[in-house]
TORBAZA-200028 format. One record per residue (C-alpha): residue in one letter; x, y, z. Coordinates in steps of 0.25 Angstrom, whole numbers, plus 5000, padded with zeros to 4 digits. Each point is the difference from the previous one (the first is absolute). Example, Ala and Ser with C-alpha at 12.3 -4.5 7.8 and 13.67 -1.06 7.14 Angstrom:
! residues 2
A504949825031S500650144998
END
This chain:
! residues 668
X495250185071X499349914993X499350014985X498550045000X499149894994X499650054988X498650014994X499450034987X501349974990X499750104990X500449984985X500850114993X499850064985X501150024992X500550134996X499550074987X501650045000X500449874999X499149984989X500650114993X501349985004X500149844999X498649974993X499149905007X500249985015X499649864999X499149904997X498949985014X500249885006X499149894997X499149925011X500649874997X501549955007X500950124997X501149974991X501549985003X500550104991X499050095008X500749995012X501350014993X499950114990X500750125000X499650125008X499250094993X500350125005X501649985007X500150125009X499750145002X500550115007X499750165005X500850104994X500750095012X499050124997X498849904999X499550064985X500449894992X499849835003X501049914992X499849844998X500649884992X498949944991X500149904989X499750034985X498949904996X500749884998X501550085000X501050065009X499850075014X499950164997X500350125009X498750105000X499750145008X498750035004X499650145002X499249985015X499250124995X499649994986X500249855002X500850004987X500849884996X501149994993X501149904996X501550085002X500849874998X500249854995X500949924993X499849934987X500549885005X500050005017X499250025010X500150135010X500249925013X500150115011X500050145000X500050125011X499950155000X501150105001X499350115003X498650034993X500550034987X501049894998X500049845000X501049895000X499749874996X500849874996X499649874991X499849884999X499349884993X498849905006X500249914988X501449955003X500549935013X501250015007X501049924992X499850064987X500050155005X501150074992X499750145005X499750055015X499150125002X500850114995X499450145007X499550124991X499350135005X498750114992X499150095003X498749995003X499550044987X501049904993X501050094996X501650005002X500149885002X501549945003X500749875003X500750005012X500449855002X500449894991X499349874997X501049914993X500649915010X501349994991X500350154999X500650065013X500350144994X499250084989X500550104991X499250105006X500550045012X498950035009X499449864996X500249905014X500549864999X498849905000X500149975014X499550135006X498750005004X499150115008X499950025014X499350115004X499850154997X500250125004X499050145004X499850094990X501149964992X500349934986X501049925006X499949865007X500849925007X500149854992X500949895006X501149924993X500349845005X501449954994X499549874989X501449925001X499649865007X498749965008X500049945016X500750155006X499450095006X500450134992X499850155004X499050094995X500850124994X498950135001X500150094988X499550154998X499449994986X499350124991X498849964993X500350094990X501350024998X500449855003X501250065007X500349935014X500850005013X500349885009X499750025015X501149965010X499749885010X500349945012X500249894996X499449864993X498750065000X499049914999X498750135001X499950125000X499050105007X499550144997X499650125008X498950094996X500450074989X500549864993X501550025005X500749865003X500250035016X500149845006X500749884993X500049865005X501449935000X500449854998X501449945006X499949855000X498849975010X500250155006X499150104995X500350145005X498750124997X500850144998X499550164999X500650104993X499850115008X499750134992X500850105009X501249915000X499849954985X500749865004X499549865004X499849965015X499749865005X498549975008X500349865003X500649884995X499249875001X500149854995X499250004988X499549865003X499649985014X500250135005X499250105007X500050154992X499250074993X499650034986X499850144995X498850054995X499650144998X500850145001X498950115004X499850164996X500750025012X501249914999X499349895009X500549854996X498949895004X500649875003X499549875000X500649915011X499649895010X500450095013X500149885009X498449954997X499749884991X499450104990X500750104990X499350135002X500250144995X500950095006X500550154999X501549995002X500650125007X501350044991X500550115011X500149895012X500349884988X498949915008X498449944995X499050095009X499449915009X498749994996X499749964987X499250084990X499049884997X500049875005X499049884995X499649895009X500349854996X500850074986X501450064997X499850134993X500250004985X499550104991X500250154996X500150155003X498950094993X500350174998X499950104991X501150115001X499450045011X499849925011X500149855005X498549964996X499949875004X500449855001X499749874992X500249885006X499749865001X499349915010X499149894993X499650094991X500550144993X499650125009X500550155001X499950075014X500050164996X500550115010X499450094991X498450035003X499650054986X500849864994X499349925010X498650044996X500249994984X500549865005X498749965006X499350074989X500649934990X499849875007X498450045001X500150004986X500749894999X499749905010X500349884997X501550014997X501350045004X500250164996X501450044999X500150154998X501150074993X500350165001X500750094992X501350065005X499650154998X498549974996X499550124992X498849934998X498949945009X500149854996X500749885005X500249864994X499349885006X500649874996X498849885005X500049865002X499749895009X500049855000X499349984989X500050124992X501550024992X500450165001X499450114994X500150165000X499250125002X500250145003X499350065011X499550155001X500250055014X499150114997X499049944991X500049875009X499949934987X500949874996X500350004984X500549844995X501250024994X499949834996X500249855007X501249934997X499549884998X498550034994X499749854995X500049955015X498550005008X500150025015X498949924999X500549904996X501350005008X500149955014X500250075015X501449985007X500250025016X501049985010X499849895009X501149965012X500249855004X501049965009X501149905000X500349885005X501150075008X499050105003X500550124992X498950084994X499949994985X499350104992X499649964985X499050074989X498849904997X499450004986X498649944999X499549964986X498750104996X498949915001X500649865004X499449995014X500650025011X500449845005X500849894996X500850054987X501349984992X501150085005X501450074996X500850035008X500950104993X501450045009X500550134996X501450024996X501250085005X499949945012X500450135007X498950074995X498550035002X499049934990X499350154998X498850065006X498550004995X499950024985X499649924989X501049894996X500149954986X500549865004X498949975013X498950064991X500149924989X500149875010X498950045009X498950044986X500649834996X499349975013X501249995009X500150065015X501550074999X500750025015X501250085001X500849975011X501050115007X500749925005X501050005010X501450084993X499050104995X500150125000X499050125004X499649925015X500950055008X501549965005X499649865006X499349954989X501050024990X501349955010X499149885001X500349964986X501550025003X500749854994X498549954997X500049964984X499349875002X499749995015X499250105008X499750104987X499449884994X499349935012X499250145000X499550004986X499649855003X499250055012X499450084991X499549894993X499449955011X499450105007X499250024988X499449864999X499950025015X499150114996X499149914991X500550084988X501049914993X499649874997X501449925005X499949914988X500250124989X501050095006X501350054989X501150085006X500750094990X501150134997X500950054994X501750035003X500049975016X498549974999X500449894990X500949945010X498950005011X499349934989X501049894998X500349995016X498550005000X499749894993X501349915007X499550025013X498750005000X499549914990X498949975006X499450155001X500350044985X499449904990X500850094988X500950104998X500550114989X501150115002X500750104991X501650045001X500049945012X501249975009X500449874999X501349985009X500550115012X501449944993X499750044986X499850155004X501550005006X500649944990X499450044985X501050114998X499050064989X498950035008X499850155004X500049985014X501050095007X501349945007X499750095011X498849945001X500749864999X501050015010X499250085011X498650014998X499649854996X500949915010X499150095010X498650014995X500049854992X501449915004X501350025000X500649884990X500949955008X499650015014X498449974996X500449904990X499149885005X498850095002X500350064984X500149864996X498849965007X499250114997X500349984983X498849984990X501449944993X500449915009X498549955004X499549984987X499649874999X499050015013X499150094992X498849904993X498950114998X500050074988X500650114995X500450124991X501250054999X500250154991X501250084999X500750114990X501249984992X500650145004X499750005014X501350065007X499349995015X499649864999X500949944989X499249894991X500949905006X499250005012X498849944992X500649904993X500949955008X498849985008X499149954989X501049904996X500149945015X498650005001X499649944989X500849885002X499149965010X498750084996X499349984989X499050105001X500850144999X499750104989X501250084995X499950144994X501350094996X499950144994X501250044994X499950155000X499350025014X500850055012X499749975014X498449984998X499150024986X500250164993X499349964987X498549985001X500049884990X500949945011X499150035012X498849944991X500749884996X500549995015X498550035009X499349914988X500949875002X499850035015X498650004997X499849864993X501149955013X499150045011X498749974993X500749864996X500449985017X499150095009X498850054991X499249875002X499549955014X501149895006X498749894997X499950044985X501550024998X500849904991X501350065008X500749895010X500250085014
END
């Protein structure tokens, strides 16, 4: 199904709550070039969410210049109030026990990864900002507390339950990175603090709740076998579904336990697509049919209820969409989208709604998130605020999906960012390769990164190439053994399909990422010099080698020894390709210039990556740009970081591509 063409991109005011809450939303956008730090400012307002009953709305806003609070609004008298903040953290995320009670945890947006001293901790109130009660520690050098309800600092939430103060929060053992470790499920009392550790199958790696928030399914991890088991409620003991190679094999993934004990399955079936799927628990086997199926996409996305009944379906094709079962949803649906037509509408219900409203969280290519409520009754839509109020959709540019093929003829799709106002033909182009690479890049939504590239004049192109995920069984196997090869002849093609097009001008083309995207980037540049005349990359993969043998990275052995000798290379058996297919060992063939950017305390992609590389490199390229933050993970946390990053980019592209080839003082 593909996303409608939207019209009309509509502006929205701020919240008067947020005024109250958080003073004000933020300054209007001037006419003139929008400003990095617009693009990378924090969100203004973080999240919001519908209690169960639907009376009261609860969201994480910013004090003026101070830490993210948690407020409750009254959806009736539109009350606000602040119940909860810390004098020196932020409230990073919070849900609703039930519709007098919330848990939260913290958190800091001012420090980065390697100077964190504390982890998020987990604390519960009542709505009206009383009782409140620590339930987990932060200190990550205190295990125990003297109080003995008080949970070691590595519990964390993980679901709730209905009608109850109790939740279930998980627990990952903290000895040692590169293991994958099970996720012990506790019972806890939001009130009390007192909890109960649930019994598993085994190295549980997820967990799955029926209706009333009961853990019914866990998903299992021995060695590359992953095994999905029931716990059957007349038996009360675990039984096996299936058992599947977690990395090339063909099960399926739980989804969603209905009011009648129903479990919905995503799995393959035999097609090249995922699809969703009711799998029957009497005959232990997927119904033949499945429950929705997308054409030229896998399935990905959610199950929408109330405590009643299965409502509806979220999913993904190239762009967010929801296909209700229920008529009453379907028609608010299309009323809201009458209202708000020119974006993407998602709607949230309450799980026992004792009010008429819903919540409506809005956005589209070029409009950043925002919230409303919407009055089924009334018909009216109430804005809650915009999360990122200083960014002008006019001023932001459109983004669609486009297909080329390959020159193996495999189709590849991609999401094209034109710059607003640029014309349409002959202009500088980035070529931005997603990381993972067993992922999808995302759907249609307004992208920080792209947007701030396309308002500097540049077309962005996003390439799904092959080793994606989302398109389907083939197109991922394709990418099997591909680092450097076919995965990167696609992003080329890319390339050149869009100065077939007339839009790229070949002379001003700049392919960049980060992680695996920063090694398409590199490989990029080595075998196709010609097409690239510059490059910049960020934690970016540097040699296939260095991820096997840098014993403090954070990638699991399991991993290692099962999962990479299959999708990347096996390092003994594919030792020429890894050699050949290494930014490392290739350095010296790359002339264009470059920049290289990583963190200091990034446990996916250790620094030595980056300079090992920059120090090859640089032997034999003079033009090459070094930037290292030391307290960054794997990709920029503090917004100082991400302005001093997208502002260097800025004057490296302006220097290379921002000037027509004739005028440029750049060799080719």
């Amino acid at each position: 199904m593909p996303f409608r063409r939207l019209q009309g991109i509509r502006r929205f005011p701020a919240l008067f709550m947020l005024c109250l809450l958080c003073g004000a939303a933020g300054a209007q956008a001037a006419a003139s070039l929008p400003s990095v730090e617009s693009f990378f400012a924090y969100p203004t307002l973080v999240n919001a969410q519908l209690s169960p009953d639907g009376r009261y709305v609860a969201m994480l806003v910013p004090a003026k210049d101070g830490y993210v609070r948690l407020g409750v609004m009254d959806v009736a008298t539109r009350a606000p109030k602040v119940i909860a903040s810390f004098d020196a953290a932020d409230i990073s995320q919070f849900h609703w026990v039930n519709s007098d009670r919330l848990v939260f945890d913290a958190g800091d947006r001012t420090i980065g990864l390697g100077e964190q001293t504390q982890a998020g901790g987990l604390y519960a109130i009542n709505r009206d900002g009383t009782d409140f009660r620590q339930l987990v520690l932060r200190d990550l050098q205190q295990q125990s507390s003297s109080v003995r309800s008080v949970l070691p600092w590595y519990t964390f939430f993980y679901s709730t339950i209905r009608n109850s103060d109790d939740i279930y929060v998980g627990q990952v053992d903290p000895g040692g990175i590169g293991k994958v470790k099970p996720i012990h499920l506790l019972r806890l009392n939001t009130r009390t603090g007192r909890s109960a550790i649930v019994d598993r199958p085994g190295l549980t790696t997820r967990w799955l709740m029926d209706w009333q928030g009961e853990p019914r399914v866990a998903t299992t991890l021995d060695g590359d076998m992953e095994s999905v088991f029931y716990l059957d409620p007349e038996q009360k003991s675990w039984r096996k579904l299936i058992e599947f190679n977690t990395f090339t094999g063909h099960g399926f993934v739980p989804y969603f336990l209905g009011p009648d004990g129903s479990l919905y399955v995503s799995s393959r079936q035999g097609t090249d697509k995922t699809s969703l799927y009711r799998y029957d628990l009497v005959k232990n086997s997927v119904d033949p049919q499945p429950l929705v199926s997308l054409q030229g996409y896998d399935f990905s996305g959610a199950i929408v209820s109330n405590d009643k009944k299965f409502l509806g379906v979220r999913f993904e094709t190239d762009a967010e969409d929801t296909k209700w079962f229920d008529p009453e949803m379907q028609a608010m649906q299309q009323a809201v989208n009458d209202l708000l037509p020119s974006t993407v509408n998602r709607i949230t219900v309450a799980g026992h709604a004792q009010t008429p409203y819903v919540l409506v969280r809005s956005y589209s290519d070029v409009q950043p998130a925002a919230y409303f409520l919407y009055d089924g009754k009334e018909k009216k839509l109430t804005a809650l605020g915009n999360s990122m109020p200083q960014i002008n959709p006019q001023q932001m540019s459109g983004k669609d999906m486009v297909h080329y093929k390959a020159r193996d003829g495999l189709e590849i799709p991609a999401y094209l960012t034109m710059p607003n106002g640029a014309g349409k033909k002959n202009l500088p182009m980035v070529v931005l390769v997603h990381g993972g690479p067993y992922v999808r890049d995302g759907a249609w939504n307004w992208n920080r990164e792209v947007q701030f590239l396309a308002s500097r004049g540049y077309v962005v192109l996003e390439p799904e190439f092959r080793g994606s995920t989302g398109f389907g069984w083939k197109h991922f196997r394709a990418g099997w053994k591909q680092w450097g090869l076919a995965m990167q002849d696609d992003v080329a093609d890319g390339a050149r399909w869009a100065i077939a097009q007339g839009i790229a001008d070949p002379k001003r083309i700049c392919i960049a990422g980060a992680s695996y995207g920063g090694y398409a980037t590199l490989m990029g540049l080595i075998r196709d010099p010609d097409l690239y005349r510059c490059g910049f990359e960020w934690v970016g993969v540097t040699d296939i080698n260095l991820m096997y043998n840098v014993s403090w990275s954070d990638i699991s052995s399991e991993y290692l020894k099962y999962g990479m000798p299959v999708l990347v290379g096996d390092q003994q058996k594919d030792a020429a390709q890894l050699k050949a297919t290494s930014p490392l060992e290739n350095a010296a063939r790359i002339k264009q210039p470059l920049l290289l950017a990583y963190g200091g305390s990034d446990k996916r992609v250790p620094i030595i990556h980056g300079s090992k590389f920059r120090d090859a490199v640089k032997a034999t390229n003079p033009d090459v740009e070094w930037i290292e933050y030391p307290e960054e993970g794997h990709g920029w946390h503090l917004q100082k970081n991400n302005v001093d990053f997208w502002s260097r980019v800025e004057k490296f592209l302006g220097r290379e591509i921002g000037k027509p080839a004739s005028t440029s003082t750049s060799a080719d």
